[in-house]
C-alpha positions in Angstrom: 0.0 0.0 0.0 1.3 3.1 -0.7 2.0 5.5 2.1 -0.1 8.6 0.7 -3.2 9.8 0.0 -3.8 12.3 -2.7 -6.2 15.4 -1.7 -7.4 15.1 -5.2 -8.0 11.5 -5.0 -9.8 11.7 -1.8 -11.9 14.8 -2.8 -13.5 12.7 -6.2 -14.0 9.9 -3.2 -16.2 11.5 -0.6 -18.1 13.8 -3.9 -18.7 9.9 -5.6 -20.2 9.3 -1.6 -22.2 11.8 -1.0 -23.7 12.0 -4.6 -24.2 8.2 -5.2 -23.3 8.2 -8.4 -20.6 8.8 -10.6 -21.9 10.2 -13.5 -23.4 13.4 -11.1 -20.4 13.4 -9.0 -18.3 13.7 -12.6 -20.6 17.0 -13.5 -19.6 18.4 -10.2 -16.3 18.1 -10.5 -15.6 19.0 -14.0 -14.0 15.5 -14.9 -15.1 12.9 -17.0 -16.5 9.6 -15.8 -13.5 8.0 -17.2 -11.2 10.1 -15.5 -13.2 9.2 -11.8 -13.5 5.5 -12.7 -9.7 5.0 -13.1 -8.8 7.5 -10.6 -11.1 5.2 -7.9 -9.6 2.3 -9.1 -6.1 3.7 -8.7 -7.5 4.5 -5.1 -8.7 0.9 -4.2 -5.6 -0.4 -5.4 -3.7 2.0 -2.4 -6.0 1.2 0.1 -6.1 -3.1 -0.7 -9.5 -3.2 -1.2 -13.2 -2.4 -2.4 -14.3 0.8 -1.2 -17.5 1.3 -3.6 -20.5 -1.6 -4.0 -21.9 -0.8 -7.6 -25.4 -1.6 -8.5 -26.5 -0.1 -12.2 -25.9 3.5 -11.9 -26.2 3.5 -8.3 -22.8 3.6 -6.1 -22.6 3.1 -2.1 -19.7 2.5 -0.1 -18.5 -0.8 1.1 -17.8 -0.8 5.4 -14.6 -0.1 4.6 -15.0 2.9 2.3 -17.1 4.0 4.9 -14.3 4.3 7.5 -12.2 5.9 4.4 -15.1 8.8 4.5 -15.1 9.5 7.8 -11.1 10.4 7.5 -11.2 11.6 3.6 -13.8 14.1 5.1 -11.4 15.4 8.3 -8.1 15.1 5.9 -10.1 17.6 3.3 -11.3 19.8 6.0 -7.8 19.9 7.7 -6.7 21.1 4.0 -8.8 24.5 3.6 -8.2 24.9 7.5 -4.5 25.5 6.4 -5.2 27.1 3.4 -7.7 29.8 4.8 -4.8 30.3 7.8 -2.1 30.6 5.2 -4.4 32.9 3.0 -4.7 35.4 6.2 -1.2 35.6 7.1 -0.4 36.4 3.4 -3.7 39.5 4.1 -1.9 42.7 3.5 -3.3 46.1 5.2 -3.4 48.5 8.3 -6.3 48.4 10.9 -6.9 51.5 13.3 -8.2 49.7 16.4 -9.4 51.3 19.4 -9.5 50.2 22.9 -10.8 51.1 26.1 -7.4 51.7 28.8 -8.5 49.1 31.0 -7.9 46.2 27.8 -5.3 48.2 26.9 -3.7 47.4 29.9 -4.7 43.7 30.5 -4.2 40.4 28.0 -5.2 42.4 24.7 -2.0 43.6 24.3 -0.9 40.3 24.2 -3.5 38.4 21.8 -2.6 41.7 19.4 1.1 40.9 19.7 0.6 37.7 18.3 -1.8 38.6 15.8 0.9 40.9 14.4 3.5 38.1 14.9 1.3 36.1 12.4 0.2 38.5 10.3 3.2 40.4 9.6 1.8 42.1 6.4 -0.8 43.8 8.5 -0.1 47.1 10.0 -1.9 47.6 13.4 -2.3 51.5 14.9 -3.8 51.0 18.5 -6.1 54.1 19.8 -6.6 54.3 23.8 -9.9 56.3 25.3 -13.0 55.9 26.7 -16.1 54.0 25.4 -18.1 57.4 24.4 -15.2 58.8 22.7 -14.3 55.2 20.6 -18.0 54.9 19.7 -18.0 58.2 18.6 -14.7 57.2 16.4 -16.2 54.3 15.0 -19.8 56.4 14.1 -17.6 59.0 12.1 -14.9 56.0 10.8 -12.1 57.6 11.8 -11.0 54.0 13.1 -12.0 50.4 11.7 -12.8 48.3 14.8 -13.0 49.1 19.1 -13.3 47.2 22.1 -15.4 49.1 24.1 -18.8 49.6 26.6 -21.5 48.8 24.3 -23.9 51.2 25.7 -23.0 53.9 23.7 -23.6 52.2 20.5 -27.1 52.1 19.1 -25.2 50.0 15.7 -24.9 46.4 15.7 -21.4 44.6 17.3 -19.9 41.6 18.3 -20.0 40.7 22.6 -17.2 39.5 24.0 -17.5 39.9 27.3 -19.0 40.8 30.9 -16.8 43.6 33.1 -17.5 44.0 36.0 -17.0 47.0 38.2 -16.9 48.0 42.1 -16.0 51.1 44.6 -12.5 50.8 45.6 -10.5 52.7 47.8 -7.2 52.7 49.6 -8.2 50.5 52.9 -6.4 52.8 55.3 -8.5 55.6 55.0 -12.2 55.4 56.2 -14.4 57.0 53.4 -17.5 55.4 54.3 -17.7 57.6 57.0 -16.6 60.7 55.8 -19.3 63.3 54.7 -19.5 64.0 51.8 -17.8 61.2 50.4 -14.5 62.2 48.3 -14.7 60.9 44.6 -12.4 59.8 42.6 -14.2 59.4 38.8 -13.9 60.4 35.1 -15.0 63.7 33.9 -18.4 64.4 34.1 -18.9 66.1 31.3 -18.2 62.8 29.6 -21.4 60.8 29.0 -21.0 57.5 31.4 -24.4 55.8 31.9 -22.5 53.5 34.6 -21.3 56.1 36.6 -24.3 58.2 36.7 -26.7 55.7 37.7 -24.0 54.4 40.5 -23.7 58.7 41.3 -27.9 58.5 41.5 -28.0 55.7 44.0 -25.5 57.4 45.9 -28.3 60.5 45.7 -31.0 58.1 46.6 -29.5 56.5 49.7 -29.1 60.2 51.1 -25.1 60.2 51.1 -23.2 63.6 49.6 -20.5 62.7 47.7 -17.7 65.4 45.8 -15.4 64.7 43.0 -11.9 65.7 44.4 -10.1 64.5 41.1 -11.2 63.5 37.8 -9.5 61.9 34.4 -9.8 60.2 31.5 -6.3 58.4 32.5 -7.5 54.9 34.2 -3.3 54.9 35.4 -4.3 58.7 37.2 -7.2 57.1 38.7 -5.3 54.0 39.7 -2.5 56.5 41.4 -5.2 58.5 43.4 -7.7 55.7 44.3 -4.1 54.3 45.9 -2.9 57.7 47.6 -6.1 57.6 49.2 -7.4 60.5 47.6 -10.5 59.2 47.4 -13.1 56.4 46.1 -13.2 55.5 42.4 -15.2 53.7 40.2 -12.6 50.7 38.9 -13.1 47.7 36.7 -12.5 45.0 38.7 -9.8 43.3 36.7 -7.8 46.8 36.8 -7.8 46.6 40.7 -4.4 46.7 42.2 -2.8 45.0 45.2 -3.0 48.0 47.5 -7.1 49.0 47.0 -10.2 47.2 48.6 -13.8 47.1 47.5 -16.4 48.9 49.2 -19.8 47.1 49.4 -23.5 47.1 50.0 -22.0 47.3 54.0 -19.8 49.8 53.7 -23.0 51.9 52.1 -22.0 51.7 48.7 -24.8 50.2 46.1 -23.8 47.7 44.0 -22.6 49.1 40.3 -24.1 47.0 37.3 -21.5 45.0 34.7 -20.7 46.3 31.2 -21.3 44.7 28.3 -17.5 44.7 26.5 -18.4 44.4 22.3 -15.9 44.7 19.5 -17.0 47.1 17.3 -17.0 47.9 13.6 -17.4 51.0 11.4 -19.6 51.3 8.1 -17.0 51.8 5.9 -14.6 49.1 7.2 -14.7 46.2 4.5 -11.2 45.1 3.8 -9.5 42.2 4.4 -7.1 42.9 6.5 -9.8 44.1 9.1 -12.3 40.8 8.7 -9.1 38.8 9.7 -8.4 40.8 13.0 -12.6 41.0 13.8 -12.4 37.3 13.3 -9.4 36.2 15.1 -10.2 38.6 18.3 -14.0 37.4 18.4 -12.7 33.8 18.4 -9.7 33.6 21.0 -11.6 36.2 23.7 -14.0 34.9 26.2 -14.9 36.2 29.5 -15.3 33.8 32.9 -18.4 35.2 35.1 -16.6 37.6 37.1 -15.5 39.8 34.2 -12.2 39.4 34.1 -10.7 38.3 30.3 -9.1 35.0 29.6 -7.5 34.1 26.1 -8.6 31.1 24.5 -6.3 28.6 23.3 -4.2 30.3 19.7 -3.4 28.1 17.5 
């Protein structure tokens, strides 16, 4: 028996299977019955023995072609698995993405570094700012894709995951008890839905609060939540080792998740962006407490 199977072989194999006749599975192929006949014959002869029972014009497969199917049909889809990767790192391009500072930070950086290690023909230009303002980018296509807060986006996008967020606050200083409560938070003038409700149930429990410092910068916010400046509004998963949450018993209302979506502008049809939508929908996923995990790249 010879030690290979030819793609080509195999392909006129499972299309004689599935169509259960030569003559139709001929027409789809563009080759002459002929051409099929002695190319399954040549097949047989590899494998040592029938694969095809014959009966008029009617073909079926013996138990052993059967068994040949089931692996002709994973060798061929193995084939255009390799050919559709190889096709994408041959994609040429640039891609403007956009990010919010908190992915910026985290794994992202990492599942982009090895999308540009495999696509090396693709040029990638990272943008860093808040959901409103990379919604607002993608609306007016002044960048091609962004992972960001969905709920500024009224346009269709891709979810990836769930972030969550909490109070936090430098544990040495008691801000619970302080009145009004010193806030640390992003500009207010910049539409947040998150933080205003969280800023209403503050209003509705009776507690005065003031914004002592305010930025766009989640690395200023970081710094002063940790000086003990004040209490901020943090993503979970950008929490570091020296701040604790404030709760429902401290007096502080719980703050409801984000929806994290990659999205895409109108005007954004290249290739070079489908292959980074499609490779940063697949390998992110999300475990139930928000924070990001990267799925297996291979």
């Amino acid at each position: 028996m010879e030690s290979t199977l030819s793609i080509d072989q195999l392909r006129s194999f499972v299309t004689i299977a599935e169509t259960g006749s030569f003559t139709r599975a001929a027409a789809e192929l563009f080759r002459t019955q002929p051409a099929l006949s002695m190319q399954m014959k040549r097949l047989e002869e590899q494998v040592g023995t029938q694969i095809f029972l014959r009966e008029g014009k009617q073909v079926t497969v013996t138990e052993a072609g059967q068994l040949l199917l089931t692996y002709a049909r994973r060798i061929l889809a193995l084939n255009e698995l390799a050919l559709s990767k190889l096709s994408v790192v041959e994609t040429e391009g640039s891609v403007r993405i956009g990010v919010l500072e908190e992915v910026a930070l985290g794994p992202l950086v990492d599942l982009l570094t090895k999308f540009g290690r495999l696509c090396t023909r693709i040029r990638l230009e990272l943008v860093v700012a808040t959901s409103y303002e990379l919604t607002s980018m993608i609306e007016g296509n002044r960048i091609n894709l962004a992972v960001a807060n969905t709920v500024h986006t009224s346009g269709s996008f891709s979810d990836l995951w769930e972030e969550s967020y909490v109070w936090a606050a430098n544990p040495a200083y008691k801000f619970e008890t302080m009145d009004p409560i010193p806030l640390v938070l992003d500009p207010l003038k910049i539409p947040c839905p998150l933080r205003d409700v969280s800023l209403r149930e503050l209003d509705e429990r009776g507690r005065k609060w003031n914004v002592v410092f305010s930025s766009v910068s989640l690395t200023a916010m970081q710094a002063a939540v940790s000086a003990g400046l004040g209490v901020g509004i943090i993503a979970r998963s950008a929490l570091t080792p020296d701040m604790a949450i404030l709760s429902e018993e401290h007096g502080f209302p719980d703050i409801e998740p984000a929806r994290i979506g990659l999205l895409r502008s109108s005007d954004s049809h290249s290739e070079a962006v489908d292959c980074l939508a499609d490779f940063l929908t697949t390998h992110l996923r999300a475990d139930a407490v928000g924070r990001v995990r990267l799925a297996e790249v291979t």
